[in-house]
N, C-alpha and C positions, 0 to 999 in steps of 0.2 A: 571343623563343623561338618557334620553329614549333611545326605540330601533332607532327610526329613526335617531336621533344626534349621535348617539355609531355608526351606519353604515357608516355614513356619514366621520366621523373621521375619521374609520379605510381603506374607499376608499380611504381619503389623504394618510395617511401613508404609506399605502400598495401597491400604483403607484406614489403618490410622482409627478414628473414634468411629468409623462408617461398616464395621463388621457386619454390626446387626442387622443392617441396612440390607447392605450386600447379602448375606442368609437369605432374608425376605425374598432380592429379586432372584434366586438360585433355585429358591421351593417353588417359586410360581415359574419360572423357567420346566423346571423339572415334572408340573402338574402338567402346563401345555404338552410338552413330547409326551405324555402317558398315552399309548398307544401308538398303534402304529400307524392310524389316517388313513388308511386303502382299504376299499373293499375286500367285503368277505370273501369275495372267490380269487381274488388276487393274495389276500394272506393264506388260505386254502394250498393254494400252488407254489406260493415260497416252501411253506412248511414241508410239501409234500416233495415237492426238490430236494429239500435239506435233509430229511429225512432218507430217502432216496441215497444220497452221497453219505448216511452214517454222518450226520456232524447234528450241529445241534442250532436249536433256533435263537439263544440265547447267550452263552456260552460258550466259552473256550478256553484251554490251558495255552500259558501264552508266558515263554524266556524274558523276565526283567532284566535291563544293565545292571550290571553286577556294582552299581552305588546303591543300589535296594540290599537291605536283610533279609530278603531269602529271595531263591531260586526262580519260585513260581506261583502262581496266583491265577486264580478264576479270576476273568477281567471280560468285559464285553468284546464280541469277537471283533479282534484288528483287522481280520483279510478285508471284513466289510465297513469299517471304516478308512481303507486305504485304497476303494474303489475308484475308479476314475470320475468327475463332476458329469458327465453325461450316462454314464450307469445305471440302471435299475436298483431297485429293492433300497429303496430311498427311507420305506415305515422302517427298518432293522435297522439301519442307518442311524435314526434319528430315536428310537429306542434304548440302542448302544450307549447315544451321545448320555440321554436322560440318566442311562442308570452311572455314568461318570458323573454326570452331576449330581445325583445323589450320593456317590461319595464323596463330591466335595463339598455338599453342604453338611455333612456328617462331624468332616474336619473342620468346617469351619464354627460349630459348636462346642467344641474341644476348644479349640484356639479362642474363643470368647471365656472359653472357664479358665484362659491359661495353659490349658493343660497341653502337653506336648506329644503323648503314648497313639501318636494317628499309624493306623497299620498300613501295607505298603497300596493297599486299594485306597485309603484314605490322603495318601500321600499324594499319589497318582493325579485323586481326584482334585486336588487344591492346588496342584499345578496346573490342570486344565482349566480352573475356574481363573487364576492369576491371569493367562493368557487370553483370557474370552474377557474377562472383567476390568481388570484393572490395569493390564497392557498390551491391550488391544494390536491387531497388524491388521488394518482396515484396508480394504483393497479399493482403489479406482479401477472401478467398470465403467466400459464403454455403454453410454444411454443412448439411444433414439429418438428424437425429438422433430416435433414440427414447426417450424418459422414459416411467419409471413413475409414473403421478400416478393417486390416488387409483383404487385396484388395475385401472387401465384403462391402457395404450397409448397414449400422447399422442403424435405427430409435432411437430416444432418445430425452427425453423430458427434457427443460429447463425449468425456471423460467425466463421471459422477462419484460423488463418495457414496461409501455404502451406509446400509442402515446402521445407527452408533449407537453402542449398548448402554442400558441406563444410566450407566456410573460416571459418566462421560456425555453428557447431555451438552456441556459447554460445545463440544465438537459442533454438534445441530445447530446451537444458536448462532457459529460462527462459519458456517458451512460453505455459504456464499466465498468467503475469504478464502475458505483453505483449497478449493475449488479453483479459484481464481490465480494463488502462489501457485498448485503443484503445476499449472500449467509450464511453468519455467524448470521444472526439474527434466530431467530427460534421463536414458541410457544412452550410454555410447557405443555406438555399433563400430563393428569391424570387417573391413572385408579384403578379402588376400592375407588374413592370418592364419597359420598353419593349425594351430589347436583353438583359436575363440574365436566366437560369433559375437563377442560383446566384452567390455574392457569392465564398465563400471558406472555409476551415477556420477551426475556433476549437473550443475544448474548455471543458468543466466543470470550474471550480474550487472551488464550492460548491454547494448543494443548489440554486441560485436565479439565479445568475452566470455567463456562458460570457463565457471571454478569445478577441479575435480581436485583428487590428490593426484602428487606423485607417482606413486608406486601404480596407480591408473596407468596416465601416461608413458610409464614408461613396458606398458605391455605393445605399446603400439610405436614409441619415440624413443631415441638415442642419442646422446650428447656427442657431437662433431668435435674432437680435440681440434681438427686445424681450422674450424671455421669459428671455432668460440662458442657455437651456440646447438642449441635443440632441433631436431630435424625427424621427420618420418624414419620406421625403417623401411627400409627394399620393397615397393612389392604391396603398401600398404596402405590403407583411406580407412577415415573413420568419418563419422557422422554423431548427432543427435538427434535418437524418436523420442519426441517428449510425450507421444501417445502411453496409455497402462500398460501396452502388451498383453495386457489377460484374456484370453479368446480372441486374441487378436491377431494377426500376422503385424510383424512388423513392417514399418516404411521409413523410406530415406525423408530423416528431416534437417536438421543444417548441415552445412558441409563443415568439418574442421579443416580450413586450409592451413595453419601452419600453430607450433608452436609460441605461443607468446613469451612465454617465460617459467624457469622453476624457482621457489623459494629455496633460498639457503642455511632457509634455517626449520621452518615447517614443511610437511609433509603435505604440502601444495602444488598446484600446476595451473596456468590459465593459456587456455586457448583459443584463439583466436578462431570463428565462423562466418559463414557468410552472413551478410544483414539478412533476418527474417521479411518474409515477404507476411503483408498486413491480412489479416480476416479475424473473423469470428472468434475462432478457438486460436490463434496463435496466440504464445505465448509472451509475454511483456518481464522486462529485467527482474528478478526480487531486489526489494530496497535491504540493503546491508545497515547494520545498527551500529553508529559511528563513534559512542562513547555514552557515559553518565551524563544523565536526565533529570526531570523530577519525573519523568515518566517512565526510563529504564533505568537502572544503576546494579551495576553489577554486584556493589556488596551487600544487597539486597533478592539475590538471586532465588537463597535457597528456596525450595520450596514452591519455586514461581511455574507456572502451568506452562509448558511447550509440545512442537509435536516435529516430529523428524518427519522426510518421504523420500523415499529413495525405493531402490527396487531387494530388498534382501536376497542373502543365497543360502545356501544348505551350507554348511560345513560340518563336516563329520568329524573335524579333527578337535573339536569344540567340546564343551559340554551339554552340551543341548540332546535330551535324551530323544531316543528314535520313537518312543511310543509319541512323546508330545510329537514330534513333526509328521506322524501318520498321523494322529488326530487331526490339524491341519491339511492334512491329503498333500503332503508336499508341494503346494502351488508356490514354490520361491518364483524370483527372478521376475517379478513381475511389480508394479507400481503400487506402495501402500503406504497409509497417513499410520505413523506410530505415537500416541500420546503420552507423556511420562511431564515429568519432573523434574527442575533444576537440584545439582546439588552442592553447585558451589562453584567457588573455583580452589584452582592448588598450582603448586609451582613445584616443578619438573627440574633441574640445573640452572632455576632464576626464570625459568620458560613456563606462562600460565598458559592454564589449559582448563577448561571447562570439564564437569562431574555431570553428568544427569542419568536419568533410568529410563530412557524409550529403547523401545526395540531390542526386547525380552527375546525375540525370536529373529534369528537370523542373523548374519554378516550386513551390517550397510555401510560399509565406507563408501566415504563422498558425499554425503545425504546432506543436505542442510539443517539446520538445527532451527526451526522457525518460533517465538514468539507467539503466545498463545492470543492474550492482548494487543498486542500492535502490528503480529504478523511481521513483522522484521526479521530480520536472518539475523543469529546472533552467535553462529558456529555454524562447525563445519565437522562431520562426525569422522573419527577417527580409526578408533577401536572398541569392542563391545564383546561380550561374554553373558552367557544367558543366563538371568534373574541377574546380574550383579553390574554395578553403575559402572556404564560411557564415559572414554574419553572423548571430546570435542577439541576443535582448533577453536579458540575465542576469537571471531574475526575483527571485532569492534579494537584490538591490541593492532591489526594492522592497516590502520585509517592512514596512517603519513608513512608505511611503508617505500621503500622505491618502489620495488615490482607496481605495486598495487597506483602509485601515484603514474607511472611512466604508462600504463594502462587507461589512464581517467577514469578508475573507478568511485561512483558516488558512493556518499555516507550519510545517513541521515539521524540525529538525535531521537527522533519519534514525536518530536514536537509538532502541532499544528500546520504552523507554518512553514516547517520545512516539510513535511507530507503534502502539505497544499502545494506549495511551489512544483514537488516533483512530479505529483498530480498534472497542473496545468502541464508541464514540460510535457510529459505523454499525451496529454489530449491532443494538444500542439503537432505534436510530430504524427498522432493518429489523421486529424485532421485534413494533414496535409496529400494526406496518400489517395491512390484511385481507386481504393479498396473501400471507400468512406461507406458504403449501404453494408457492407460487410461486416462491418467495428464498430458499429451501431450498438448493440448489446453489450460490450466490452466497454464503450463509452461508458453508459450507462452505470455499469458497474463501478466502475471509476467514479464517477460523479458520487455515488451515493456513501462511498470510501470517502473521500474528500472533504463534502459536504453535507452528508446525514439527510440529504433526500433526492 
């Protein structure tokens, strides 16, 4: 199957009966970017620059990956959609964007008639529309906000999701929640490593515990033949910022003091950090989803709404074509909510493993795989390849594991009463800390998780 048919597919799949839908919000997308919103003497002196340098205001010939049927195509110019986020000339910017989305709602009128003859501007276009629409890489920005803490005006900085494009509305409605989990995701930073500033994603499963995979840890840890067990190498510390990094400098946040354990059979690792110190915005364990429910059940998966967060990476060695990740302005490696879809599960040598389609763009091993409904973790992401469905670890397979049991790590069905129970247990232990004006807001939140108000 070529690029153009693989596209075309995965627009079925991924809108399903909602095409016409989708067109709708793509023309009205595409009326708002019609022009270019700056004044007349400011478009005046773009033109007259461009002009100036012999290029063109509009336009440009521009080299496709050779998975395209021809060479080369008129396309909106790439230099200036590949400009840096603090950069001028933001009307051509946002002009460029427009006229891609008018090829892809072009395509996406074709593909309501069936018809499959989309040219490679068309093609282009209904890749960038799949990405912006139907599998979203939503970025946690750092917000600004003011609290009233002890009858003074305090400033303090969250981590916020961004605006969520129509097709995905459910995000909005559940925003508080997902707000609340990525808090517990983190990067793993590295420091005294010869070639990396940072290993990989991995999240909190316990007060004490952060799950990554393997091949993570082992950019930073080696297995001691005479002591039997996992150890640092030489020279080497690692930590978790569970901050976005996006315009952000990063900061030391837990310490990883030692390895806990590796799976010998999954592509897993837990490691042991220091206890988080209590406030506002720190982070609280993700509840892991411990088996079949009448609320979760796995052979009921397909289909079912989830969303991954992790920080993605570029890989060039992938299929992921280079015009989509200039359309993105290449902002990897930084904090984003990915929306997709269950698609099952399947068995590997007797070994199940979860199917889903989030995170159409980019590398995120390590990611959690969260519950759209319960907000539960219910994997752990594995492997991925662009537009084409995820592998995941099924965590809920490793409830009475040893590692995972010689750890204490909790499982919860999704039922009431045991969210309630684990609920109280964090109030409880928030409660208890000298931080209590701080956890206030996070109480809160919890409560209304809990209890519905």
């Amino acid at each position: 199957m070529d690029r153009r048919h693989m596209v075309v597919q995965r627009a079925r799949d991924f809108f399903g009966d909602r095409l016409e839908d989708v067109l709708h919000m793509v023309l009205e997308d595409r009326n708002v970017l019609r022009g270019w919103q700056e004044p007349a003497h400011l478009r005046a002196a773009v033109r007259r620059t461009i002009r100036e340098e012999g290029g063109s205001s509009t336009t440009q010939t521009i080299t496709l990956p050779t998975s395209y049927t021809t060479d080369e195509i008129t396309a909106p110019t790439v230099f200036e959609m590949a400009r840096p986020a603090a950069e001028p000339d933001r009307g051509q910017q946002r002009e460029a964007f427009g006229r891609i989305l008018e090829a892809g709602a072009n395509a996406l009128q074709k593909v309501t008639r069936n018809a499959t003859d989309l040219t490679p501007e068309e093609t282009f276009g209904l890749e960038s529309v799949l990405l912006v629409y139907a599998r979203p890489a939503l970025l946690i920005s750092p917000t600004t906000i003011t609290e009233r803490r002890n009858n003074t005006n305090t400033i303090v900085e969250e981590d916020s999701l961004v605006a969520v494009p129509p097709f995905w509305n459910l995000l909005e409605d559940q925003r508080e929640d997902i707000e609340m989990i990525q808090r517990g995701v983190g990067r793993i930073e590295l420091l005294g490593h010869p070639d990396m500033d940072w290993a990989g994603t991995g999240f909190l499963i316990s007060d004490n515990i952060l799950l990554t995979t393997k091949r993570t840890a082992e950019l930073f840890a080696e297995f001691n033949q005479g002591g039997n067990c996992w150890q640092f190498r030489p020279g080497i510390s690692a930590w978790m910022d569970y901050r976005s990094t996006y315009q952000n400098v990063s900061t030391a946040g837990y310490r990883v003091r030692n390895i806990f354990g590796v799976h010998d059979t999954y592509d897993l690792a837990l490691l042991e950090v220091e206890p988080p110190q209590m406030n506002g915005s720190s982070p609280t364990p993700l509840p892991l989803f411990g088996g079949p429910s009448h609320v979760l059940n796995p052979s009921q998966f397909q289909g079912r709404p989830v969303y991954m967060i992790g920080y993605p990476v570029r890989d060039a060695r992938r299929n992921e074509p280079e015009l989509i990740s200039r359309i993105f302005r290449d902002v990897y490696n930084v904090k984003r909510v990915q929306p997709g879809l269950l698609r099952g599960e399947f068995r590997f040598s007797n070994i199940p493993f979860l199917s889903h389609d989030c995170g159409a763009l980019g590398v995120n091993c390590g990611a959690p795989i969260v519950d759209l409904e319960t907000h539960l973790v219910i994997g752990i992401q594995l492997s991925g390849r662009y537009l084409e469905p995820a592998t995941a670890i099924p965590l809920y397979c490793l409830k009475d594991d040893p590692l995972f049991r010689r750890a204490n790590i909790p499982f919860t069905d999704g039922t009431r009463r045991q969210e309630t129970e684990r609920t109280v247990q964090q109030l409880e232990r928030l409660a208890r800390s000298r931080y209590w004006n701080e956890v206030r807001a996070t109480i809160e939140q919890l409560y209304q998780r809990a209890f519905g108000y």
